[in-house]
N, C-alpha and C positions, 0 to 999 in steps of 0.2 A: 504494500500500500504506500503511493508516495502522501508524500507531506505537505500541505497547503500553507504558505501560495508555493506552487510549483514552480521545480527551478528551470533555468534556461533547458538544461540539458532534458530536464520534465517536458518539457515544451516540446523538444528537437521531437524526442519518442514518440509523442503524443502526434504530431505530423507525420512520424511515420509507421502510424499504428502497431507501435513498437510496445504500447501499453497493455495489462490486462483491459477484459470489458469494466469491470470497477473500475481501475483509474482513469480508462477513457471516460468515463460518466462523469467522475470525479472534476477531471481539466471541463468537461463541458458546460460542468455546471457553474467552475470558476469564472470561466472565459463570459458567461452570459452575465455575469454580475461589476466585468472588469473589461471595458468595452476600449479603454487603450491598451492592455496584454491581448485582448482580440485583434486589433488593428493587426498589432506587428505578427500576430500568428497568420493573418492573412498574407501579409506580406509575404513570410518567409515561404507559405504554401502557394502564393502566385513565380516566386522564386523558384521551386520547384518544380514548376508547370513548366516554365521559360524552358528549362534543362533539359528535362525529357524531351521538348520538342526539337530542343536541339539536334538530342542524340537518339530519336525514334531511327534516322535511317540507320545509324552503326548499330544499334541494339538488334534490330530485325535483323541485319545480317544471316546469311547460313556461316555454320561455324566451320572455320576459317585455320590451316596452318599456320598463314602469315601470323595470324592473330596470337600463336602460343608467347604468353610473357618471356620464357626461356629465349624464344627466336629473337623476340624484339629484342630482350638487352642485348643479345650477341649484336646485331643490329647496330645496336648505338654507340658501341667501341669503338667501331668502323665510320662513323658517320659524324663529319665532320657541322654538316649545314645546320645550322639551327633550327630550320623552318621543318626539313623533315627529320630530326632527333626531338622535337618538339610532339609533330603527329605522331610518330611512333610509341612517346610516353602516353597522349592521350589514348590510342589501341591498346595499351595493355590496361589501361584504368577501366575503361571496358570490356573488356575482354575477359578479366580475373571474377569470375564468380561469385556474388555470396553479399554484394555490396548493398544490402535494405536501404541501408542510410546514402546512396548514392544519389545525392539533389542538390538544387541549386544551392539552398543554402548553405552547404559545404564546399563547395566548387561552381563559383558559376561563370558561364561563359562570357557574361555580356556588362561589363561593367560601367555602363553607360549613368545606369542610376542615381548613384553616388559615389564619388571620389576613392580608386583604389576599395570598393567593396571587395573584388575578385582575390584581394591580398589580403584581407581579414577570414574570408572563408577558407583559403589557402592554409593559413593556419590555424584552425580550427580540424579543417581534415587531416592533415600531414603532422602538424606540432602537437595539436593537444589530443586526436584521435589513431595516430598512426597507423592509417588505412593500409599506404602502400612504404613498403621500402625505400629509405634514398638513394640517388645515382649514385651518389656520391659522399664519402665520408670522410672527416679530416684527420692523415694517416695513409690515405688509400698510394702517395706514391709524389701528389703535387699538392701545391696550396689551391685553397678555395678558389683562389682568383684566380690559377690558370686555369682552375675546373672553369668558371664563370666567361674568361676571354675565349673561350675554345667554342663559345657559341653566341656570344652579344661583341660585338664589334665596337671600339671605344667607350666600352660600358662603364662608370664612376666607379671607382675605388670604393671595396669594402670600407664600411664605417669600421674605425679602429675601437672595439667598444671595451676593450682592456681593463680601463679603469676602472667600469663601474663595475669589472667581473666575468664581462659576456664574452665570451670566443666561439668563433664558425665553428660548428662540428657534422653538420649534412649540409646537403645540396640535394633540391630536387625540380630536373624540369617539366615546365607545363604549358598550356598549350591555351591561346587566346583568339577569339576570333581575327584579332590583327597579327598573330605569329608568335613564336616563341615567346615566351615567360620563364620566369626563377625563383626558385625560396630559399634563402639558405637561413637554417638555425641555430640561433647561437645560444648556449647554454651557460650558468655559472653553477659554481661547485655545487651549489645545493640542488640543482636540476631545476630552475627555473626555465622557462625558452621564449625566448623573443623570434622576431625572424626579420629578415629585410627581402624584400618582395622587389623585383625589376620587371617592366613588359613595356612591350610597343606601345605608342600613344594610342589616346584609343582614336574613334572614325573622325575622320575628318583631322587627322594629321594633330590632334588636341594635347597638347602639352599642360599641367598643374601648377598653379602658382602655390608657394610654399601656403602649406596647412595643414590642416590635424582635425578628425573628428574621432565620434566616438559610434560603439554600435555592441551594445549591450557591456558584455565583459571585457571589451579590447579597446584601443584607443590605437588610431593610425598616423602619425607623422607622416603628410607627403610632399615630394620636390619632384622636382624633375630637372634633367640635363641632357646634353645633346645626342637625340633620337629615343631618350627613353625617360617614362617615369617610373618613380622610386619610392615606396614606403618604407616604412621600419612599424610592427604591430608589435604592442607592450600591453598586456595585460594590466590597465587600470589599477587594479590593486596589488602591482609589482611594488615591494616598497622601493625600489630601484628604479620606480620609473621617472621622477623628476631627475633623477643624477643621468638617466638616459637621455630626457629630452633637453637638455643642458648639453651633454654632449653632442648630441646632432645638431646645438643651436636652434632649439625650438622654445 
């Protein structure tokens, strides 16, 4: 039996009838009484919607060799372009089985909505639910940054976030409707994780003037520099996060 008021991640299940019949009764009967936590549940459920429509043609697919996740990473050792190591990580994110919780609000394609959302759900899937494994780990052979130059071309220099603790430990890529995307995770001793999120502007060639919002539990720092924007997502109640936003100058 969950707990009232339900929490975010109460919420996520509840959208993806992830709940018993009780707790679903439960959220429905909350959500009838609390008509701005309905707002954002609709949200996140038209979030959703977006997704699936995106990816109804790769889902229908007939099942596919290319498609085996084994084939792809072999794949992407070899494969230098961004744009198609980019696809080939979206096919296996499809591809792999068992993914209920596979929706926009964890990954969404289209970040038109609001500023670097695409990098907030990014970690939420990857950093704080560990869906799919990273490309890339720090140790694997080179630093983060040649993992990161090996696929964005004059991309900004990792934030050195040292001070307050955090160091790159993954790398993983993703796939936007304008091209290649990135996350990499930085952790400090105690397993806290931030991430710093890069992608192509979004349509219409749209570049971000520095700013920051917030979207439940996370809070995003964004810039941008030449040919790409950039966040950094800090968990709100990181007690590290003013020494973080202080460091990126925010």
């Amino acid at each position: 039996m969950i707990s009232m008021p339900p929490s975010e991640n109460d919420l996520h299940a509840y959208i993806d009838r992830q709940l018993s019949e009780a707790d679903q009764h439960l959220v429905d009967t909350y959500l009838a009484n609390h008509p701005d936590v309905a707002a954002k549940v609709r949200a996140w459920q038209q979030d959703a919607q977006h997704l699936r429509t995106a990816l109804s043609g790769a889902l229908q697919q007939p099942t596919n060799p290319d498609l085996d996740p084994a084939m792809i990473r072999l794949r992407l050792k070899h494969r230098a372009r961004r744009y198609l190591a980019s696809a080939a990580v979206l096919l296996l994110a499809v591809s792999v089985s068992g993914f209920g919780g596979w929706h926009a609000r964890e990954m969404t394609l289209l970040s038109a909505a609001a500023p670097m959302a695409d990098a907030m759900q990014a970690y939420r899937l990857f950093a704080q639910q560990g869906i799919l494994p990273a490309d890339y780990q720090s140790g694997d052979g080179h630093s983060m940054q040649d993992w990161l130059d090996r696929y964005f071309n004059q991309i900004n220099r990792l934030p050195d976030l040292s001070g307050a603790g955090f160091k790159p430990v993954s790398g993983r890529l993703l796939s936007t409707e304008q091209g290649a995307a990135a996350m990499v995770v930085y952790q400090d001793p105690s397993g806290q994780k931030i991430s710093f999120y890069v992608r192509p502007p979004g349509p219409r060639n749209f570049l971000l003037p520095r700013g920051s919002r917030r979207d439940g539990e996370l809070q995003a720092e964004y810039w941008s520099g030449p040919g790409y924007n950039y966040a950094m997502v800090i968990p709100s109640d990181l007690p590290a996060a003013q020494k973080l936003r202080q460091t990126l100058n925010f």
